[in-house]
C-alpha atoms as one frame of an Amber mdcrd trajectory, in Angstrom:
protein
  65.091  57.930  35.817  62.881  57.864  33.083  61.567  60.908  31.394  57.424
  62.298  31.539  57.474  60.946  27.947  58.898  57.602  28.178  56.804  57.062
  31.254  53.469  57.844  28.823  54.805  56.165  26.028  55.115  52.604  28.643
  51.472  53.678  30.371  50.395  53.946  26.296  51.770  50.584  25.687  50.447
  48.633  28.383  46.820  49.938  27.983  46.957  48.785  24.233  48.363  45.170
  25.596  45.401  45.312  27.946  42.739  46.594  25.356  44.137  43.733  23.389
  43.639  41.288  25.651  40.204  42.126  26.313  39.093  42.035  22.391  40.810
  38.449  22.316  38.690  37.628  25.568  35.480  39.120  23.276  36.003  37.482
  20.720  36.418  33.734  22.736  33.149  34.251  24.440  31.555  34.678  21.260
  32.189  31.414  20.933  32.589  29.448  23.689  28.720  29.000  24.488  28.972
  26.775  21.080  29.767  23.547  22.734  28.722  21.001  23.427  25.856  20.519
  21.065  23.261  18.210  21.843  20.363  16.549  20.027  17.559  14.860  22.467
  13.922  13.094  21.304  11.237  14.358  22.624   7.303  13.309  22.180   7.057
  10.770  19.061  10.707  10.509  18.961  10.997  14.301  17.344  14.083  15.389
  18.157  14.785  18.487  19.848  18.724  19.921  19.449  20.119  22.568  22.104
  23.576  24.037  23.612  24.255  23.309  27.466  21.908  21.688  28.514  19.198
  24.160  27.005  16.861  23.358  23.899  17.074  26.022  20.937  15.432  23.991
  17.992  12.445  21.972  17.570  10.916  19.891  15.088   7.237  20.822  14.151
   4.084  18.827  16.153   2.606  17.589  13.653   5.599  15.595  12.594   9.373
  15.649  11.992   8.623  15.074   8.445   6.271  17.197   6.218   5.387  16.438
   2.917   2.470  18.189   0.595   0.754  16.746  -2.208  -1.111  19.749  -3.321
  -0.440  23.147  -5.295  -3.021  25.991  -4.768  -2.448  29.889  -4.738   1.136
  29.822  -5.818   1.993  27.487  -2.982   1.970  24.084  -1.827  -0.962  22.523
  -0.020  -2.537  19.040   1.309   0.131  18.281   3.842   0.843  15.380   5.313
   2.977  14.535   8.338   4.803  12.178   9.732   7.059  11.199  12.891   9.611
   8.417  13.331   8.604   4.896  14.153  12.308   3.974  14.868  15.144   4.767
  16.278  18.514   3.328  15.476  22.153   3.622  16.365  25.360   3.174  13.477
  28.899   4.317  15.444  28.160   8.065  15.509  25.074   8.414  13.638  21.537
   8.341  15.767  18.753   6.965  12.477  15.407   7.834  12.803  12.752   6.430
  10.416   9.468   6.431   9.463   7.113   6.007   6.657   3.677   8.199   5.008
   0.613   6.049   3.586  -0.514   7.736   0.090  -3.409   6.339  -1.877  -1.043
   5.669  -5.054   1.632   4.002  -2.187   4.516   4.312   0.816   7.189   6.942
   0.823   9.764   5.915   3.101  11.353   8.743   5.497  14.857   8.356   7.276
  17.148  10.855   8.996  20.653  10.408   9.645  22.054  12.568  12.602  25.564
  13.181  14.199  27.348  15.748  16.020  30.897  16.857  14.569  34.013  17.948
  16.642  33.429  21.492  15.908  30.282  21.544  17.503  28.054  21.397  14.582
  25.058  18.855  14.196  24.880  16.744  10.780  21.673  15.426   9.139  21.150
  13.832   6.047  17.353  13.474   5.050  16.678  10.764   2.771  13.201  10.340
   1.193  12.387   6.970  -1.016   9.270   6.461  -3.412   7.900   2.903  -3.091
   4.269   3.563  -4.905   3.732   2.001  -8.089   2.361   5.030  -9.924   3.991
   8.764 -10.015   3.094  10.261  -7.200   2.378  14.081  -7.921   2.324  18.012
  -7.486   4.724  16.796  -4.260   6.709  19.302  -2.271   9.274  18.301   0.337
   9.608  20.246   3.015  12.988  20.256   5.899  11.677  22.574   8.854  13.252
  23.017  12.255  11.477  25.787  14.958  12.668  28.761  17.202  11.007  29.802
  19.716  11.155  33.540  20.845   9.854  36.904  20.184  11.053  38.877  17.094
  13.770  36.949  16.133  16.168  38.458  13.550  16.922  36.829  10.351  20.596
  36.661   8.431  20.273  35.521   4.989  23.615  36.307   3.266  23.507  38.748
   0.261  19.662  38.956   0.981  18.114  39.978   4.271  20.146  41.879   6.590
  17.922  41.851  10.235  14.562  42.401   7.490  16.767  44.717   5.303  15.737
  47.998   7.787  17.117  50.351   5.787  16.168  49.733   2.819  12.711  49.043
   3.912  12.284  52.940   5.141  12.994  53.971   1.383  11.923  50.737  -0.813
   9.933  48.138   0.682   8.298  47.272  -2.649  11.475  47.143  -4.321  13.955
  44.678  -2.351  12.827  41.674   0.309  12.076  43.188   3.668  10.739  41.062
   6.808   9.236  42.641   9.667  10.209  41.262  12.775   6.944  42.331  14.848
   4.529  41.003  12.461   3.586  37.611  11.865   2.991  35.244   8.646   6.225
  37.239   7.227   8.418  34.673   5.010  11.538  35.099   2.831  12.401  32.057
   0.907  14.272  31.745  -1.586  16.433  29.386  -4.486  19.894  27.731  -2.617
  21.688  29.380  -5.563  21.103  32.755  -4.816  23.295  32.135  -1.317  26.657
  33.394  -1.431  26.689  31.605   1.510  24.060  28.391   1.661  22.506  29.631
   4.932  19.881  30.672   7.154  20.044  31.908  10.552  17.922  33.907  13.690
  18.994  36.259  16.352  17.503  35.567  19.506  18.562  38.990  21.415  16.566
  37.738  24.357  18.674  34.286  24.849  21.453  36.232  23.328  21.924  33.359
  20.882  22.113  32.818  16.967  20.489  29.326  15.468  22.018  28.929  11.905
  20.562  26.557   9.135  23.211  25.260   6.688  22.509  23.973   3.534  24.669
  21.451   0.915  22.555  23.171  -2.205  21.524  21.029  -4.807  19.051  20.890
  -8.197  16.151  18.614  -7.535  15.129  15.507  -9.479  11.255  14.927 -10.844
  11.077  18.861 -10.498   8.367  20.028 -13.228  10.606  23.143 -13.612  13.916
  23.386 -15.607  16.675  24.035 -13.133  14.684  23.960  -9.864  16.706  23.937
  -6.707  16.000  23.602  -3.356  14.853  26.719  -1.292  16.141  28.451   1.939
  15.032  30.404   4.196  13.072  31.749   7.044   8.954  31.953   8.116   7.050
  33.215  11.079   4.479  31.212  12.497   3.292  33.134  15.094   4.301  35.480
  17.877   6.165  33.071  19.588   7.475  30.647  16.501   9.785  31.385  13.887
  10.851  28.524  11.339  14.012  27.807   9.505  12.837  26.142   6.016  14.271
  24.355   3.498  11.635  23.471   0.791  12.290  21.354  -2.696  11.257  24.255
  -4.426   8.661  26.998  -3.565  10.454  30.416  -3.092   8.185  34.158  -2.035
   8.849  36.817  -0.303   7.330  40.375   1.035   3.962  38.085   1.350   4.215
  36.899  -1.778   4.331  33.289  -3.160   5.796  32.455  -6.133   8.038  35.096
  -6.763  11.358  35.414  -7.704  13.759  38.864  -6.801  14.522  38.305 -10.977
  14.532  41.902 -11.610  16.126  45.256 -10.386  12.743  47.122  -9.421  10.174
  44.112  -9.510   9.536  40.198  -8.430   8.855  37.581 -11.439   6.339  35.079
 -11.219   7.741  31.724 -10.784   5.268  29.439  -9.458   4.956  25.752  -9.920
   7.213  24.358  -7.931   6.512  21.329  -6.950   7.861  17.364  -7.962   6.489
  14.631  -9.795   7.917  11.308  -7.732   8.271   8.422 -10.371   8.563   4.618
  -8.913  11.706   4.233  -7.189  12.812   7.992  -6.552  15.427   8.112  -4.034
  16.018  12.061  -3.027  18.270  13.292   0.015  19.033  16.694   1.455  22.093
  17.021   4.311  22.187  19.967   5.821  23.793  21.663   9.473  22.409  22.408
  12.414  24.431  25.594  13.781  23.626  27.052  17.596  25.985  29.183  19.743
  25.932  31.728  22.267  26.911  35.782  21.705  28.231  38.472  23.947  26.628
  41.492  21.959  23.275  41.956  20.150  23.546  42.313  16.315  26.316  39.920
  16.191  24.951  36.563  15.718  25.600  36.675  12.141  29.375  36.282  12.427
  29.883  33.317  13.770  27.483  30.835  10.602  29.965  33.093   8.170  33.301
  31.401   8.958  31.340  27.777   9.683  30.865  28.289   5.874  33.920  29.072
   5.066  35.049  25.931   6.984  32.205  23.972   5.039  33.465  24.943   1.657
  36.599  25.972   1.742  37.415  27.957  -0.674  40.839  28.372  -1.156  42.132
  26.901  -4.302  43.738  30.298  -5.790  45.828  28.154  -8.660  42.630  27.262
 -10.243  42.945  31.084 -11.746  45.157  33.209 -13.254  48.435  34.261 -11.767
  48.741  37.894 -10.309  51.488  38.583 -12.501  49.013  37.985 -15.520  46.443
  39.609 -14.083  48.055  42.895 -13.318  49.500  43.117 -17.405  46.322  42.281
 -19.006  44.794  44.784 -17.063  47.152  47.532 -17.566  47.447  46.884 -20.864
  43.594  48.002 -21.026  43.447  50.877 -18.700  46.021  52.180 -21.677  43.243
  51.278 -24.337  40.956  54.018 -21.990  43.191  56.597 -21.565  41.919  59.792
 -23.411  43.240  63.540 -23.618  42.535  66.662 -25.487  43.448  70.029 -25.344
  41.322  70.537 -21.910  41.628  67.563 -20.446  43.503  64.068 -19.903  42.722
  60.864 -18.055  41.117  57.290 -18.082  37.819  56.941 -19.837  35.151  55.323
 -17.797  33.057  54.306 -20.947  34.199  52.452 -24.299  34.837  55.543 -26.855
  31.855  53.929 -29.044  29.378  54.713 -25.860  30.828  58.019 -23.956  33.933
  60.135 -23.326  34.046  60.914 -19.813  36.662  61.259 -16.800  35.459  60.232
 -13.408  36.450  59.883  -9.988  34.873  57.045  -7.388  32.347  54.493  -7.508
  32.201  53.569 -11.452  34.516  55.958 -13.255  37.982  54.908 -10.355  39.686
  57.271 -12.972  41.508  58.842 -10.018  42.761  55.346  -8.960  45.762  54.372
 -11.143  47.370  57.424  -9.618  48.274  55.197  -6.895  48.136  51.738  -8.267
  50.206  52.590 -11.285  52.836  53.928  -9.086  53.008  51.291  -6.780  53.223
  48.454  -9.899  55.711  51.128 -12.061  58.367  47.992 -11.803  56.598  45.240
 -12.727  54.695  47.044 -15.727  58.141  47.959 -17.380  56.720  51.368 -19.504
  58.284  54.432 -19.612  54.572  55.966 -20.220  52.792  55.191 -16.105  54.967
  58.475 -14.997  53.290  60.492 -17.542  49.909  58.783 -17.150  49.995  59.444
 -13.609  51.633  62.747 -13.555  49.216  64.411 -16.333  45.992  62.362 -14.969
  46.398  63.624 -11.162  47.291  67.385 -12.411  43.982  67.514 -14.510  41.465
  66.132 -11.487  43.518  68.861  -8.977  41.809  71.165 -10.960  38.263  69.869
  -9.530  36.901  73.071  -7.730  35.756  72.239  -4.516  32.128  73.752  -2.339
  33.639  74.962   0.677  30.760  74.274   2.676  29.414  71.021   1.463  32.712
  69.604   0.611  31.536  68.082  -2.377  33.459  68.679  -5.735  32.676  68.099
  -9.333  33.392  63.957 -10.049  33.053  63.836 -13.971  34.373  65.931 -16.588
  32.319  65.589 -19.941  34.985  66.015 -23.036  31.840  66.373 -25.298  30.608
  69.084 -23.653  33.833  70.502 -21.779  32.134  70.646 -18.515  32.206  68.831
 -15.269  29.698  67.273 -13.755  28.156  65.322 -10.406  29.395  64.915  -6.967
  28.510  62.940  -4.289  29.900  61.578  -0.630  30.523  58.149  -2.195  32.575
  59.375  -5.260  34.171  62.385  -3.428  35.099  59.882  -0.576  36.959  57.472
  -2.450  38.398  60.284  -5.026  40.261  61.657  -1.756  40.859  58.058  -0.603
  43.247  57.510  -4.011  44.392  61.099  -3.720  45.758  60.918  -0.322  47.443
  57.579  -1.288  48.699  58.587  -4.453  50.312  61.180  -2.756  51.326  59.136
   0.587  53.240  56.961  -2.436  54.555  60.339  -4.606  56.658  61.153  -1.252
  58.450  57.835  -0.895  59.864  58.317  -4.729  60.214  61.215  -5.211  59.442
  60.990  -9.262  56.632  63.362  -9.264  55.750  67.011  -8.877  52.590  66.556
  -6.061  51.984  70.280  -4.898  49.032  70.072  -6.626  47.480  66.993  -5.727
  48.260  68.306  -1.806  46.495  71.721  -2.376  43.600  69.477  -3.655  43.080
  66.854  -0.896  43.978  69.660   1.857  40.838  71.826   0.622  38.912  68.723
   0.250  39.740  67.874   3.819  39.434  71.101   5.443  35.858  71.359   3.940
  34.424  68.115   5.220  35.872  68.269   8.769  34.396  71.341   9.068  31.279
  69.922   7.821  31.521  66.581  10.009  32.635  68.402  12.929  30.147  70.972
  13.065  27.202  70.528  15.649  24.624  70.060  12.665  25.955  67.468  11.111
  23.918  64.306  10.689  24.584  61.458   8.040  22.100  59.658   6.180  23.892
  56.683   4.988  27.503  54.452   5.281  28.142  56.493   2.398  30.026  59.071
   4.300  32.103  56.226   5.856  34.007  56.447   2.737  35.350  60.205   3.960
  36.739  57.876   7.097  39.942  56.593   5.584  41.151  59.416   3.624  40.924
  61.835   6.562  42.681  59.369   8.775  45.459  58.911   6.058  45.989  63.266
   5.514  45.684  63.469   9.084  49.432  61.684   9.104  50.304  63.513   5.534
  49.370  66.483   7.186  50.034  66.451  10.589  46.138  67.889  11.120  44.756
  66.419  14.327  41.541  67.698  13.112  41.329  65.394  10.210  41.396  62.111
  12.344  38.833  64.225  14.717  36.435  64.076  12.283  37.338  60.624  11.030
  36.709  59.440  14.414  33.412  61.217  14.476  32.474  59.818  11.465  33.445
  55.761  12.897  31.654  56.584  16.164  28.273  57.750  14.311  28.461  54.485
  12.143  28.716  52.270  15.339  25.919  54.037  17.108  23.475  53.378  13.911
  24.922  49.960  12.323  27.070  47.742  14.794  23.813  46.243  16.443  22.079
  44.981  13.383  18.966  45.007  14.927  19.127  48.505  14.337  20.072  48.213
  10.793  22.963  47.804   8.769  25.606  48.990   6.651  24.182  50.364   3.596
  23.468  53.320   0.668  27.158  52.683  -0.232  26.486  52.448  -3.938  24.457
  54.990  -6.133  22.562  52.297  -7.960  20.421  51.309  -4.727  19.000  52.362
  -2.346  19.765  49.453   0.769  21.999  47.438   2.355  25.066  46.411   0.014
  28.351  45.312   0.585  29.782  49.011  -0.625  28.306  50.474   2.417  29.891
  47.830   4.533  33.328  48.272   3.052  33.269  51.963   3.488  33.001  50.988
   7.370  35.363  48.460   7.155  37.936  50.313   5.186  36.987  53.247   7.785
  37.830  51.466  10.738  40.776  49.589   9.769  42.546  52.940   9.122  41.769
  54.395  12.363  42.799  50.919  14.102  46.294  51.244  12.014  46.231  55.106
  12.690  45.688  54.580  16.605  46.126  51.480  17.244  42.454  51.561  19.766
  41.477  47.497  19.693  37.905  48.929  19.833  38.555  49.656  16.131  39.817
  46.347  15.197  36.957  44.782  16.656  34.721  46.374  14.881  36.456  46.315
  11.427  35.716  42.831  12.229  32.085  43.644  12.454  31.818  45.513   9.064
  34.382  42.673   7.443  32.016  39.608   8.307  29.153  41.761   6.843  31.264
  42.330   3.445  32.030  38.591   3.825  28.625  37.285   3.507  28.505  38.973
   0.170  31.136  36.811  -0.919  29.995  33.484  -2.708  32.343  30.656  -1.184
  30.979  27.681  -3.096  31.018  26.858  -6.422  27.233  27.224  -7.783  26.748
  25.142 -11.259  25.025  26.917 -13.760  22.979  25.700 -16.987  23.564  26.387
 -20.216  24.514  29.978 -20.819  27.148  32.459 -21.616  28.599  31.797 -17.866
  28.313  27.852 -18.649  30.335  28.224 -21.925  33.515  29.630 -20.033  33.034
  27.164 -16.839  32.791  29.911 -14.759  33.462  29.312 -11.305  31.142  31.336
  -8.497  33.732  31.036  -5.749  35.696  34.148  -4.670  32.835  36.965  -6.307
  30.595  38.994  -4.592  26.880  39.785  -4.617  26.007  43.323  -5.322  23.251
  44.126  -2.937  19.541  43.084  -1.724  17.809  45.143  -4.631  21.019  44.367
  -7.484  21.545  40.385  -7.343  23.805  39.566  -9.381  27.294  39.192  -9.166
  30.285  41.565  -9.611  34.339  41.884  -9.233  33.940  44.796  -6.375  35.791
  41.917  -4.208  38.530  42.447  -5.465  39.036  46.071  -4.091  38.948  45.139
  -0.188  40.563  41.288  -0.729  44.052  42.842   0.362  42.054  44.717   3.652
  40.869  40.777   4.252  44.176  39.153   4.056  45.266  42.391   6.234  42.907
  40.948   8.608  44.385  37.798   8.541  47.037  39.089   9.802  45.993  41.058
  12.558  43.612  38.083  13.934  45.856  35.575  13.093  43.230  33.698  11.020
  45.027  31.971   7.543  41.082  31.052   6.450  41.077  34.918   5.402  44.607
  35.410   3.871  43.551  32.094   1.675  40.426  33.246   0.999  41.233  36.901
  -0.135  43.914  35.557  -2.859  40.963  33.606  -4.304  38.946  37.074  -4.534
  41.357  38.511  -6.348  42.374  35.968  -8.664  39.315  34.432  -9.198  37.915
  37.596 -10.413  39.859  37.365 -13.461  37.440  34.716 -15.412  35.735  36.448
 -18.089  37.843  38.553 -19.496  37.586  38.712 -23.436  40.856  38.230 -25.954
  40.162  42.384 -26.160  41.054  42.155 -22.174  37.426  43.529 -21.750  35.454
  42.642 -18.901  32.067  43.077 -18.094  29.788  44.117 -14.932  27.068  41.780
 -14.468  27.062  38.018 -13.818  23.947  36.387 -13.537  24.220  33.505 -10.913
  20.905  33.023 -10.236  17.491  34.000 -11.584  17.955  37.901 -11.895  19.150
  40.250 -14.282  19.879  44.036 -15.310  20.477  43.734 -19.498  19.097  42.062
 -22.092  15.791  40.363 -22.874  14.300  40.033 -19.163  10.899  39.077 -20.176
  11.481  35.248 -19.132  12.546  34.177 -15.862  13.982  30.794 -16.628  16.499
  32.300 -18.972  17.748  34.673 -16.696  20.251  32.519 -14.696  23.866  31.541
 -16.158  23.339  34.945 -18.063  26.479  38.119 -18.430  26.165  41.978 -19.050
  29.776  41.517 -21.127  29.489  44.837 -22.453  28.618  46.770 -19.693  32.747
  47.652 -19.300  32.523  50.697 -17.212  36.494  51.269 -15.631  35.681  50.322
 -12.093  36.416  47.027 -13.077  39.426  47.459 -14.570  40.682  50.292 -11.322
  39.967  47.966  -8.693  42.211  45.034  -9.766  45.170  47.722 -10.700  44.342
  49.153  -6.641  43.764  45.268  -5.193  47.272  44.507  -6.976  48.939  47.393
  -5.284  47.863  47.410  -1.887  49.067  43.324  -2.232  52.576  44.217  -3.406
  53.002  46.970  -0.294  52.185  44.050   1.470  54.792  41.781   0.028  52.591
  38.536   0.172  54.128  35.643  -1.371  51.484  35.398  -4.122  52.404  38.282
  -5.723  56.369  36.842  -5.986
C-alpha cells in the first residue's frame, strides 16, 4: 500500500502533467486562428486580406496606391491616388496594376501578392518613373487599414501599447500614443527596428494585424541615408493605419522629428524623393494576421515570424566563447583595485573614478559567481583570492532593516559608501545567493559571511514585501524575485519564496495584459519601458517555474521573454560611414536599450543563457540558436586594450559626443564610456552557459 506521501507526491505529479498540458493547449490556440490567410478584391479591385473567412485589413478608398507630390509643414502633401486597372495571375502570385497621370508624365504602379505556407501574405510593391523630366518633392506611401476602436500598437524597442508607463512620468521625453485619441501617429526610420515591424491589438476581435517590413535606404532621396519609415497612424475613431512611407518619420504630434536625443526630438524634415527618368523603386513587405486567447498578447506571435524572416543564427561569424571568456577576464583583472579599506572590481577606468559597486552598472558583486564557475578554464591561481577577498569586503554592506536597501557603492576617494536602490540591491543579492549556491558545491571558500549578508538582506525585504502596505512602483522590484526564490532553497525559508511569489503575482496583475502597461523602470537611466524591467520579470518567473515547477510560471516567463526579445535586433542593419562602419559591425544579436535611450548595448548578453534555457523548456531550437548569437555577437568592438564601450549608435540617436547634427549621429560609438557592466555580464552569460553544458561552450 502506498504511503500518505507517495500518494501526494503521484496526486503532485499528475496535476503538473495536467497544468502542462493545458499551457501547451494555450499556447496552440494562440496560434491556430492564423490560418488560412486570405486576400479578396473588393470595390476597384482593392484588395481586402482576412483570417477565416473574416476581413482584418483594408486598403484605403481613395486608392490602393498613394503617392504625394508636395512638402508643406514638415510633411508631405498634394496626394494623389490610384487603384488597379488590372488584375493578373503568375503560378502563385495574384498582379495588380495600375498607373498615375502627372503633368511632367506616367508612374507605373504594380503589386505582386502571394500567400506563403506559414500563413503569411507576401507583397512586393514596385513603382516605375516613365516621365521625361524629374519628377519632384515625391513621397511614396504603402498603407493598409484596421478597423476597430482603440487599437494597441507594438513597435519593437519603441512603443509598448503607447509606452503607458512612461507616459504617466515623461510624455515629452519618449514617444507615447494615446489609444483614445485620434490623429495620434508614431512613425519612424526602418533602422531603428530591432525588429522591422508594426503591429495592432484588436482586444475586441481578440486579434493582432502585424506589418512586416524588408528595410531598405531609398534611391532619389534628397537626404543622405534616408530609409524607409514604419509605423502606425489613427485616422479616426474607428480607423487605425499601418504605414510604411519612403521617408517622413514624427511622433507625439509632431512631424519631422527624429527620437535623436536622450531628453529631446531633432528636426529632420525633408523627406521626400526626387524621381529621375527611368526610376524603378520596390518595397516587399508581410502581411501578418492571427487570432489570440488573452488580451495583451498579440505582440508575441509577429516576434518569432521575424525571427523566421531573418534568421539570425550564424554564431561562427563571431568570436569563439573560449576567446571571449579570456579576453574578458583578462580585463576584469586590469579593474581590480584594493587598499587598506577596501578591495574589489572598479566600475570606472582609474583615469575617471575609483569606485566598487554592486548591480546595474558597477556588477562588481558578479565575478563572485562567474569567476568561480569558469576557475578551470581561466587557469590562475589569483580568481580564489579575487573572489574570496571581493565577496568578504561587500558582506560588510550594512543593511536598513526596514527598507531593505543597503549601501551599493563604496567611494575609495572618500572612504565612504554610497547609494542603494531595488534594482542594484536586487541583483547584488541575485550574485550573492549564487555565488554562494556555487561556494557549497566546492567547498574552496570560507562563505559564512556572504550567508549572514544575503540572510539579513532577505529577511528585510520579505518582511517588507509581505507586509500589508506594501505596494511597488516599478518591475524594478522584480529583480528581488529570483534571489529570494534561490535563498529560499539555500535556506530552507518558506517565507522567502512567499514573498517571491508575491512579488511575480503583483507583476502579472499590472504588466501581463499590455494594455495595461508594461514591463518597465528596470534601469536607473530612464524612466519607461526597457528591456531591464522585462528581464527582471523574466528572470523572476523562470526561477519560481524551476523552484515550483507551476506551468503558470513558465507561461508567463514566456510573456516577459518575447517582450525582452523584441529588444533584440535580428537583422543585420548597414550603417554609413562611421566608427561602427570601420569595424563592419554587425547589428544582429544586440539589444536596444529602451524607448527614451535608443541606442544599442551588450545587456543581451546577461539573459542569452535564460533564452536558450527556454529553448529547452518549449522545445523551440529558434531560441537556443538565437541566444549563442547574443552572446557571441556581443563581442565586436572590443579594442586591442580588451576595452569595450557602452553605446552603439544604430540609428539616428545618441548620448556622447558632438550631438548638434542629426545626420551624423547614426553609425556613431560611446567607446570610452567602459563602465564594468559590460565586462560582468559576459563573465555571468559565460557561466550560467557552462552549468548548462551546451555544446558551444566545448
Amino acid at each position: 500500500m502506498n504511503s500518505g506521501v507517495e500518494i501526494y507526491n503521484i496526486n503532485c505529479i499528475i496535476r503538473v502533467i495536467i497544468m502542462r498540458f493545458l499551457f501547451s493547449c494555450i499556447l496552440s490556440l494562440m496560434f491556430l486562428c492564423a490560418y488560412p490567410s486570405q486576400m479578396t478584391l473588393g470595390e476597384g479591385n482593392r484588395p481586402c486580406f482576412g483570417i477565416n473567412g473574416k476581413n482584418l485589413v483594408y486598403t484605403p478608398q481613395e486608392g490602393l496606391w498613394s503617392v504625394a507630390t508636395g512638402w508643406a509643414n514638415d510633411w508631405p502633401c498634394s496626394w494623389k491616388h490610384a487603384n488597379p486597372k488590372s488584375v493578373t495571375e503568375s503560378g502563385d502570385w495574384k498582379i495588380l496594376s495600375g498607373e498615375m497621370v502627372f503633368p511632367e508624365g506616367k508612374l507605373l504602379l504594380r503589386d505582386s501578392y502571394r500567400t506563403l505556407d506559414n500563413g503569411l501574405i507576401q507583397c512586393k510593391r514596385r513603382y516605375e518613373w516613365q516621365g521625361k523630366e524629374t519628377l519632384y518633392h515625391v513621397t511614396l506611401a504603402i498603407r493598409l487599414q484596421v478597423c476597430g476602436h482603440e487599437l494597441y500598437p507594438f513597435l519593437p524597442g519603441i512603443l509598448y501599447y503607447g509606452n503607458q508607463m512612461g507616459a504617466r512620468i515623461n510624455p515629452d521625453i519618449i514617444p507615447v500614443y494615446d489609444v483614445k485619441k485620434e490623429k495620434e501617429f508614431a512613425v519612424f526610420e526602418e533602422h531603428r527596428y530591432p525588429m522591422p515591424f508594426a503591429m495592432l491589438e484588436d482586444t475586441e476581435n481578440m486579434c493582432g494585424i502585424a506589418l512586416h517590413s524588408t528595410p531598405s535606404p531609398v534611391r532619389g532621396a534628397v537626404l543622405q541615408d534616408q530609409w524607409w519609415s514604419l509605423g502606425v497612424e489613427n485616422i479616426n475613431k474607428d480607423t487605425t493605419e499601418l504605414v510604411m512611407y519612403s521617408g517622413p518619420i514624427g511622433y507625439n504630434r509632431q512631424h519631422g522629428v527624429a527620437k535623436a536625443r536622450q531628453f529631446q526630438p531633432m528636426k529632420y524634415t525633408d523627406t521626400y524623393l526626387n524621381l529621375e527618368p527611368g526610376r524603378i523603386i520596390e518595397k516587399e513587405f508581410f502581411i501578418d494576421m492571427y487570432g489570440i486567447s488573452e488580451r495583451g498578447t498579440a505582440f508575441q506571435h509577429p516576434i518569432y515570424t521575424s525571427l523566421d524572416l531573418h534568421r539570425p543564427y550564424n554564431a561562427d561569424l563571431f568570436p569563439t566563447m573560449k576567446s571571449i571568456i579570456k579576453d574578458k577576464y583578462e580585463f576584469a583583472k586590469k579593474r581590480w583595485i584594493e587598499n587598506e579599506h577596501a578591495c574589489g572590481f572598479d566600475m570606472y577606468e582609474k583615469n575617471y573614478s575609483e569606485d566598487i559597486v554592486m548591480g546595474w552598472a558597477g556588477q562588481s558583486d558578479a565575478p563572485g559567481y562567474a569567476l568561480q564557475v569558469l576557475e578551470p578554464m581561466l587557469d590562475d591561481p589569483d580568481v580564489k583570492s579575487m573572489v574570496q577577498h571581493s565577496m568578504d569586503f561587500l558582506s560588510a554592506t550594512q543593511i536598513d532593516s526596514v527598507t531593505g536597501i543597503f549601501p551599493v557603492g563604496y567611494s575609495f576617494k572618500e572612504n565612504k559608501y554610497y547609494g542603494g536602490d531595488h534594482v542594484s540591491c536586487g541583483q547584488a543579492m541575485y550574485c550573492f545567493a549564487k555565488t554562494i549556491e556555487r561556494a557549497q558545491k566546492n567547498h574552496d571558500y570560507k562563505y559564512k559571511k556572504w550567508k549572514e549578508f544575503l540572510r539579513k538582506a532577505c529577511d528585510a525585504q520579505t518582511r517588507r514585501i509581505l507586509s500589508k502596505e506594501w505596494v511597488s512602483k516599478s518591475t524594478s522590484e522584480c529583480f528581488y524575485i529570483a534571489p529570494l526564490a534561490l535563498a529560499s532553497k539555500l535556506f530552507k525559508e518558506k517565507s522567502y519564496a512567499k514573498a517571491a511569489e508575491k512579488i511575480a503575482d503583483d507583476c502579472y496583475q499590472k504588466y501581463y495584459d499590455l494594455t495595461k502597461g508594461c514591463y518597465w523602470g528596470g534601469t536607473l537611466d530612464a524612466t519607461c519601458e526597457d528591456k531591464e524591467g522585462a528581464w527582471a520579470a523574466f528572470q523572476g518567473y523562470l526561477s519560481l517555474y524551476e523552484l515550483t515547477r507551476k506551468p503558470d510560471y513558465l507561461q508567463r516567463a514566456k510573456h516577459a521573454m518575447d517582450v525582452c526579445l523584441s529588444y533584440v535586433v535580428v537583422w543585420r542593419i548597414p550603417l554609413p560611414a562611421g566608427r561602427l562602419a570601420d569595424f563592419n559591425f554587425k547589428t544582429e544579436g544586440w539589444t536596444v536599450v529602451s524607448p527614451q535611450n535608443q541606442h544599442l548595448d551588450v545587456y543581451g548578453v546577461v539573459f542569452a543563457p535564460e533564452i536558450f534555457k527556454m529553448g529547452v523548456y518549449l522545445k523551440d531550437e529558434r531560441l537556443k540558436k538565437l541566444s549563442e548569437v547574443m552572446f557571441r555577437s556581443c563581442y565586436q568592438l572590443v579594442d586591442e586594450y580588451g576595452s569595450q564601450g557602452e553605446q552603439v549608435t544604430h540609428t539616428n540617436f545618441a548620448q556622447h559626443g558632438d550631438m548638434s547634427n542629426v545626420f551624423k549621429l547614426r553609425g556613431g560609438y560611446s567607446e570610452r564610456w567602459t563602465v564594468f557592466w559590460i565586462t560582468a555580464h559576459f563573465l555571468t552569460g559565460a557561466a550560467k552557459f557552462a552549468e548548462m553544458n551546451v555544446d558551444f561552450m566545448q
